[in-house]
C-alpha positions in Angstrom: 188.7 225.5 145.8 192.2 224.3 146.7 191.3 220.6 146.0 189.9 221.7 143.0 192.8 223.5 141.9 195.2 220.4 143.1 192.9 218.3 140.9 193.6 220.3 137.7 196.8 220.3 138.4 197.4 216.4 138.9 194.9 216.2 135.4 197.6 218.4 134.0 200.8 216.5 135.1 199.4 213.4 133.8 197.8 214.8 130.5 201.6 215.9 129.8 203.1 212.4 130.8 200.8 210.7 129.1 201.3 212.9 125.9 205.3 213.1 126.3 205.1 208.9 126.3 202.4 208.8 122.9 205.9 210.9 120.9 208.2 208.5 122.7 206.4 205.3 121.2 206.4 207.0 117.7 208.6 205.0 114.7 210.7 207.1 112.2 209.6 204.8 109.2 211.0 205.4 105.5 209.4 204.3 102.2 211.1 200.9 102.0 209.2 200.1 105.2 205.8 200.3 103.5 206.8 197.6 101.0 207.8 194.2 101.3 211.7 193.1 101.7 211.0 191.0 98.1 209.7 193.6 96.1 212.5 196.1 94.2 212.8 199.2 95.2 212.2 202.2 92.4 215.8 202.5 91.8 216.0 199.0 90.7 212.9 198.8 88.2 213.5 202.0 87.3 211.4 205.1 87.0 208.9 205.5 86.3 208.2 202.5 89.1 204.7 201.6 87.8 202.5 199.0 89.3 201.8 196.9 86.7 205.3 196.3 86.5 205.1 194.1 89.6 203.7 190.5 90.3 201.2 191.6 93.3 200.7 195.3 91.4 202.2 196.9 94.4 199.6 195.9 96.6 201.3 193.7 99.4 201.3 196.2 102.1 203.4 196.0 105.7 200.5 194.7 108.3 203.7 195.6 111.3 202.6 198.9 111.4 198.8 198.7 111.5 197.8 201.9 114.0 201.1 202.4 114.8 202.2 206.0 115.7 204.7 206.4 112.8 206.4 209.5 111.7 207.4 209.1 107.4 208.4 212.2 105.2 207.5 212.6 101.4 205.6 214.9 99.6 202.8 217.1 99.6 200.7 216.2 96.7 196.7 218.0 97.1 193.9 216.3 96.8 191.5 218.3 98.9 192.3 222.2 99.2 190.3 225.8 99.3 192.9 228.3 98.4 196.7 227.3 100.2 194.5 225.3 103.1 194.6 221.7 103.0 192.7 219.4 103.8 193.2 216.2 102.6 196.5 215.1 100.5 198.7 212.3 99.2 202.1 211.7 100.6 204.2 210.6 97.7 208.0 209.4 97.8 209.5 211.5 95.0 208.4 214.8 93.4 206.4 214.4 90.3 204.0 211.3 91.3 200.8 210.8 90.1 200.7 214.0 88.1 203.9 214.4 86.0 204.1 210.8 85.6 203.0 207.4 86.1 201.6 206.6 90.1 203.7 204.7 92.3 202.2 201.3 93.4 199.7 201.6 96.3 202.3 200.7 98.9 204.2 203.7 97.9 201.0 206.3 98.5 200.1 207.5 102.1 196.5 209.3 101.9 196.6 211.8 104.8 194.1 213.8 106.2 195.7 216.5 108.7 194.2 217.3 112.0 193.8 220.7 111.4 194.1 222.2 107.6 197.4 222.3 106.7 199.0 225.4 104.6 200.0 224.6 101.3 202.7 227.0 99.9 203.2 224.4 97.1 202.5 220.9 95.2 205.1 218.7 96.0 206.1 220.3 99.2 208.3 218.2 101.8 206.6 217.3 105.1 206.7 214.9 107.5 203.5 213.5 108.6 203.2 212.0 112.1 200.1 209.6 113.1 198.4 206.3 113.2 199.3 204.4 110.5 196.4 202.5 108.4 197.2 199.7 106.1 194.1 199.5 103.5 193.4 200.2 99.8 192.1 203.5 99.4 190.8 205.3 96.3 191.1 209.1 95.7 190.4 211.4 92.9 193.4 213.6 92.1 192.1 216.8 89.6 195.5 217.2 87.1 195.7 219.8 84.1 194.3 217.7 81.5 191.5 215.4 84.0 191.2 213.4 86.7 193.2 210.4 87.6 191.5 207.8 90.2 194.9 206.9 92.5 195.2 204.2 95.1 196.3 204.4 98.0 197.6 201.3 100.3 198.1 203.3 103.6 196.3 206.1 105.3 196.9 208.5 108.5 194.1 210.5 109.7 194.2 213.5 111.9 198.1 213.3 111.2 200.3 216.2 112.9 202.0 217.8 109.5 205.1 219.8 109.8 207.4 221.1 106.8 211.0 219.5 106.4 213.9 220.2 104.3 214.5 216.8 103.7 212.9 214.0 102.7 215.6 211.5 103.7 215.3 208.6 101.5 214.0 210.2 98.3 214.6 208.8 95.0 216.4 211.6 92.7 215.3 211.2 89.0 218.4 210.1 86.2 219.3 213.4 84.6 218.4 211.6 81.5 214.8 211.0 82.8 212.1 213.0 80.9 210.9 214.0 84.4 214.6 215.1 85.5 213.1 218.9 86.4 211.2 217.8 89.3 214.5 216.9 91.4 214.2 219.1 94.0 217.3 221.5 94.7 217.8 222.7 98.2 218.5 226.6 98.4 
């Protein structure tokens, strides 16, 4: 029984190393790191950045980070929910995309699936999502007040650790003359 017990032990020890190295390796990544260096950033096009508005449609994505362990924040945008449990969603870089106005190019749209149901308090809710990073066109169906809207997705992280932030660091506030100004987010 002492062997036995020295055995879990070392399992332990080297379940915890091996677990303490996996966070080590994992890349704090922001939204310009999902598109190519050439292509403009929102800002620069200006909102609403629509796809069509660029020569490969937004669908050039960064191969680099193919099943890396990456760790990006955005926001919280449901595609998959029963009651404030989540289960599938769309990260998006500002608040407001694909519902309130045009969709982002592919290459701007994480589809994550948590790796336990995530709690929702509300659409559009800052997280950061940490996980294997997928480069590959995805389609989703995203149900909105007046339909549904098919979006695609260039990236995807399954079984992603989800946490709530405060920040999204490199968000892109809307001009107070946009239409879509009100979905700035304030912090309290």
């Amino acid at each position: 029984m002492n062997n036995r017990l020295k055995s879990v032990s070392a399992l332990a020890v080297a379940l915890g190393l091996s677990i303490a190295t996996a966070s080590a390796e994992t890349a704090r990544i922001f939204w310009k790191d999902l598109r190519p260096a050439t292509q403009p950033a929102a800002e620069s096009v200006g909102l609403p950045m629509v796809a069509a508005k660029m020569p490969d449609r937004g669908e050039t994505l960064s191969l680099d980070l193919r099943d890396k362990a990456i760790q990006l924040a955005g926001y919280a945008l449901p595609l998959d929910r029963d009651g404030d449990l989540v289960y599938q969603f769309l990260l998006v870089p500002w608040t407001g995309a694909c519902s309130h106005m045009p969709t982002p190019p592919p290459n701007q749209i994480v589809l994550v699936t948590p790796a336990r149901p995530y709690r929702m308090s509300q659409a559009y809710q800052p997280v950061s999502v940490t996980g294997a990073l997928e480069p590959g066109m995805e389609k989703s169906q995203l149900f909105i007040l007046d339909g549904v809207s098919v979006i695609q997705s260039g990236y995807t992280v399954r079984k992603a650790a989800v946490a709530n932030v405060d920040l999204v660091p490199d968000t892109i506030t809307l001009p107070a003359s946009s239409p879509w100004g009100f979905l700035n987010k304030k912090k309290n």
